[in-house]
N, C-alpha and C positions, 0 to 999 in steps of 0.2 A: 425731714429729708431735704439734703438743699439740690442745687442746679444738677442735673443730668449733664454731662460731662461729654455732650457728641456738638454736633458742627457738620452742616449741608458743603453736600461735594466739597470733603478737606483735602484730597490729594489735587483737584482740579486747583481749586482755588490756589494753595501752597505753590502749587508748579508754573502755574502761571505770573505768580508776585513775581519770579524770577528772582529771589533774594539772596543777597549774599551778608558777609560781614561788615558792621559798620551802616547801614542801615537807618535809614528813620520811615519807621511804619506807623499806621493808623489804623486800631481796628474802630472802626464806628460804631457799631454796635455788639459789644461784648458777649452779652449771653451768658451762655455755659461758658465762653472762654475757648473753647476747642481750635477755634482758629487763632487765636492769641497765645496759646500755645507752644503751637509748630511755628509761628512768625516767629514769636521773640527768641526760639535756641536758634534759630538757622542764623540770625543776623548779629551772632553773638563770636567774637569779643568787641567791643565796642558800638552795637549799637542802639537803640534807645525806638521802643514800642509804646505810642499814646493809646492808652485804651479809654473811650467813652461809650457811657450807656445812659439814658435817663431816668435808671429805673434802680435805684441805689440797692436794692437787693441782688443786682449783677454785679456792681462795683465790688459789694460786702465778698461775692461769693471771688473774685478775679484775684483779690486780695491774698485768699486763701491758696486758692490753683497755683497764681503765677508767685508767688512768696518768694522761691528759689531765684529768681530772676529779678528780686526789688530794685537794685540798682540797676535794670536798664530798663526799668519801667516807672510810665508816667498814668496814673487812672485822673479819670475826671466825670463827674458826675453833671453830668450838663446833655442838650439835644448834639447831632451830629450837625446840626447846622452852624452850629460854633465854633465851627474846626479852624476859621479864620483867626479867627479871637484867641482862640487857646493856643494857636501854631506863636503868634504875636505876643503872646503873655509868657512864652518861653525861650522869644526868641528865636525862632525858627523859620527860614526863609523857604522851606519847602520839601517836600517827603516822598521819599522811592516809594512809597507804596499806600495806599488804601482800601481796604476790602468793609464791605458796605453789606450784609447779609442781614434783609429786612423781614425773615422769620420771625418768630416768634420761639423761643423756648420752650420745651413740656414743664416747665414748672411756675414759667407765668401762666400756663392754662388751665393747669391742675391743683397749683402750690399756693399759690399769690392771693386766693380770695376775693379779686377783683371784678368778677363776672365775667371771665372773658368765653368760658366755654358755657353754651346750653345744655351739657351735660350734667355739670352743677346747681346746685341753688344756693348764689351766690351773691350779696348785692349788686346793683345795676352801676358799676363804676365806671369799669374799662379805663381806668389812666395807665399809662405808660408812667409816667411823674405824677406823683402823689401830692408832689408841690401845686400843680393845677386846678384849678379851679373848675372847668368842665368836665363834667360826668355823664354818663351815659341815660341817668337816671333823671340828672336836668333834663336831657334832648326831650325822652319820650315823654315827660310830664308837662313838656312848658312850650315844644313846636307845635304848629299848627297840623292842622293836615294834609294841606297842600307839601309844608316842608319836609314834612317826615313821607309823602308820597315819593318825594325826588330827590331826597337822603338817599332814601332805601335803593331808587332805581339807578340812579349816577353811583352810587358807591358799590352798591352791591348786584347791581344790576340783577332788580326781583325782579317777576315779572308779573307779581301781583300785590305793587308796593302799595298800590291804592288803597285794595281791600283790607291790607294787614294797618296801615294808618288810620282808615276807619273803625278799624276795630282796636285799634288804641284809643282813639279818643274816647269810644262809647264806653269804653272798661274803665279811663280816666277818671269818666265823669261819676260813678262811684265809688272808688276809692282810687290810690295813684300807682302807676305800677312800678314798684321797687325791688323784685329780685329779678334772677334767672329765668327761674319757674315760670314767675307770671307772667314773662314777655314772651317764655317759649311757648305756653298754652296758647295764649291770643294768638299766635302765629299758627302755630297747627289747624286751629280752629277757622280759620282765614283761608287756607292753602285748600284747595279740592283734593279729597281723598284719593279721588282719580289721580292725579298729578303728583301727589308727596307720594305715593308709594312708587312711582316710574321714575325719580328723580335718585340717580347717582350718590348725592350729598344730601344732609338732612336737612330738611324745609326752613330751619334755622338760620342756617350757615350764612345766608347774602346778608338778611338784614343784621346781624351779628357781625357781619367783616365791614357793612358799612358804618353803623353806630362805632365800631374800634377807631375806623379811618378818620371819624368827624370829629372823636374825643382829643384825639392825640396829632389832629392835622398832618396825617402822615403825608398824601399826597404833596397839597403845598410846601411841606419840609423839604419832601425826596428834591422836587421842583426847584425850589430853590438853592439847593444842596447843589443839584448836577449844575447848575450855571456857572457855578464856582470854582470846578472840578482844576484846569488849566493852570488857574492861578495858584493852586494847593499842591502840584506837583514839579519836579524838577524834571529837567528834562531825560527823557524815558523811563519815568516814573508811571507807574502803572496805577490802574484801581479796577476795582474787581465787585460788580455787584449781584448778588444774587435777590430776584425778584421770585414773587410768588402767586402774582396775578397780573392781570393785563393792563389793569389802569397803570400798575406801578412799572411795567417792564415796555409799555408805550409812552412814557417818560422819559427812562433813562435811554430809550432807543433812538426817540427824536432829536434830545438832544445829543448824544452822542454823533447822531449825522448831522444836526449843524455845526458841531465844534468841526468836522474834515470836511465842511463846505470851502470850497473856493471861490470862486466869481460869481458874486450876486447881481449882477449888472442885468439889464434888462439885454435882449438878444439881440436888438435892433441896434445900441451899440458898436460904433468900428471897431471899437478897445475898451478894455476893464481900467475903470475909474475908482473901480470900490477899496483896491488894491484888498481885498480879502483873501488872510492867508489861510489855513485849515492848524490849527492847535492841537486837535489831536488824531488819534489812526486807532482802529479798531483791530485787534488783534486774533478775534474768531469772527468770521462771517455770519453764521448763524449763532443763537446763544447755546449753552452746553445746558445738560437737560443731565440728568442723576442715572446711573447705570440701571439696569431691572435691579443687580441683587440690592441695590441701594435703597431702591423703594419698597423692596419685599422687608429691609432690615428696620426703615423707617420709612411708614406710609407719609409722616408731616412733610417729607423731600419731596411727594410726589410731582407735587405742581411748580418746582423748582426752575428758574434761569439764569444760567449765569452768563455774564456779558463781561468782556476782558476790554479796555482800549489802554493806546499808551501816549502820554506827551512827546510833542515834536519839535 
């Protein structure tokens, strides 16, 4: 079975690129392809969609979807943080568009064999790139307990990262814990019954979203990604990111209001010395959140934000 063939808020997103003909877009992280889709006919005759993903079973499946459209399309198998490198290795001074949609797919959850869901029993991997070297399976068996107490609590914000750390170590120490299974048992076993049954999401879920974060450096990427954002687009060139948790959507939020900061000058000041001009402008005030029928059609949209800004 390959890639599920859908994409988080595609009309928002689509409507928002504001695309025409002639075009150079970027989708950063491919996926199903769903939004790489509707990009590249709308920007068609003439224009030219990079698609990257680091997870070469999206590349395989884009391959397939976008075929019809080979010649206006450029795939590349690398992080989205190298969007500088790859624009420069083609020649490219700068692109109308980027949509940045830091989901996850139902078939890296379900398909991929990688551990990423507690619903399976599936080795303890969690790579986005297979090419890497950090695994999930390293964290739990080789951190300490302190580190995996404040893994768990900054990434996934437990609220009981201590106990579930201590009861890795002690399960460690005879034998090492290498699937799904095992890591979800220790967790359940950890969590008060009183609490895992009142909880929304299953008792799994935080420290699973932070072990993913730690594997694959999402944060630090996203982080370093949006610094860049200005210089990656032409002017009223758009980008579009759709976030799915707080640490990652109090990133692109911050920095988004310092690229339209203006005078940084201290207030005591007669006059701005800093001459800071603002790079870019935010195009929805608040972020766009997925319709009801959206979330009834796909619950994984639930926790969805999209945030639009434009170069100035």
């Amino acid at each position: 079975m390959g890639f599920v063939h859908t994409s988080v808020m595609p009309a928002e997103v689509f409507a928002y690129q504001n695309l025409k003909p002639g075009d150079v877009c970027v989708d950063c992280t491919l996926g199903g392809a769903g939004h790489a889709e509707t990009t590249i006919q709308a920007i068609l005759p003439g224009g030219t969609l990079i698609g990257i993903d680091q997870d070469h079973e999206a590349i395989a499946n884009a391959k397939k979807v976008l075929h019809p459209f080979a010649e206006n399309l450029l795939l590349v198998h690398d992080n989205f943080t190298c969007l500088s490198n790859i624009l420069t290795r083609y020649g490219i001074t700068g692109v109308n568009t980027i949509v940045l949609d830091l989901g996850f797919s139902l078939n890296q959850i379900t398909q991929a064999g990688r551990g990423f869901s507690f619903h399976l029993n599936e080795p303890l991997d969690m790579r986005m790139d297979i090419r890497k070297e950090l695994t999930a399976r390293i964290i739990v068996n080789s951190f300490g307990e302190k580190e995996l107490a404040d893994l768990f609590f900054t990434f996934g914000e437990e609220k009981f990262s201590r106990r579930i750390a201590r009861a890795i170590i002690t399960q460690r120490q005879e034998h090492p814990v290498k699937t799904t299974r095992d890591l979800t048992r220790i967790i359940l076993d950890s969590v008060p019954k009183s609490r895992a049954g009142s909880q929304k999401i299953h008792p799994a879920t935080r420290v699973f979203q932070a072990l993913r974060i730690a594997v694959n450096q999402e944060l630090e990427n996203l982080a370093m990604f949006m610094r860049q954002v200005p210089d990656l687009l032409v002017k009223g060139g758009r980008i579009c990111v759709i976030c799915f948790h707080s640490l990652e959507d109090r990133i692109v939020k911050q920095q988004l209001k310092a690229f339209e900061a203006v005078c940084t000058c201290p207030k005591e000041l007669p006059r701005c010395v800093c001459n800071t001009q603002p790079t870019m402008k935010s195009i929805v005030k608040k972020p766009l959140t997925p319709t009801p029928q959206e979330m009834q059609a796909n619950p994984m949209a639930r926790s969805a934000k999209l945030r639009v800004a434009e170069r100035i």
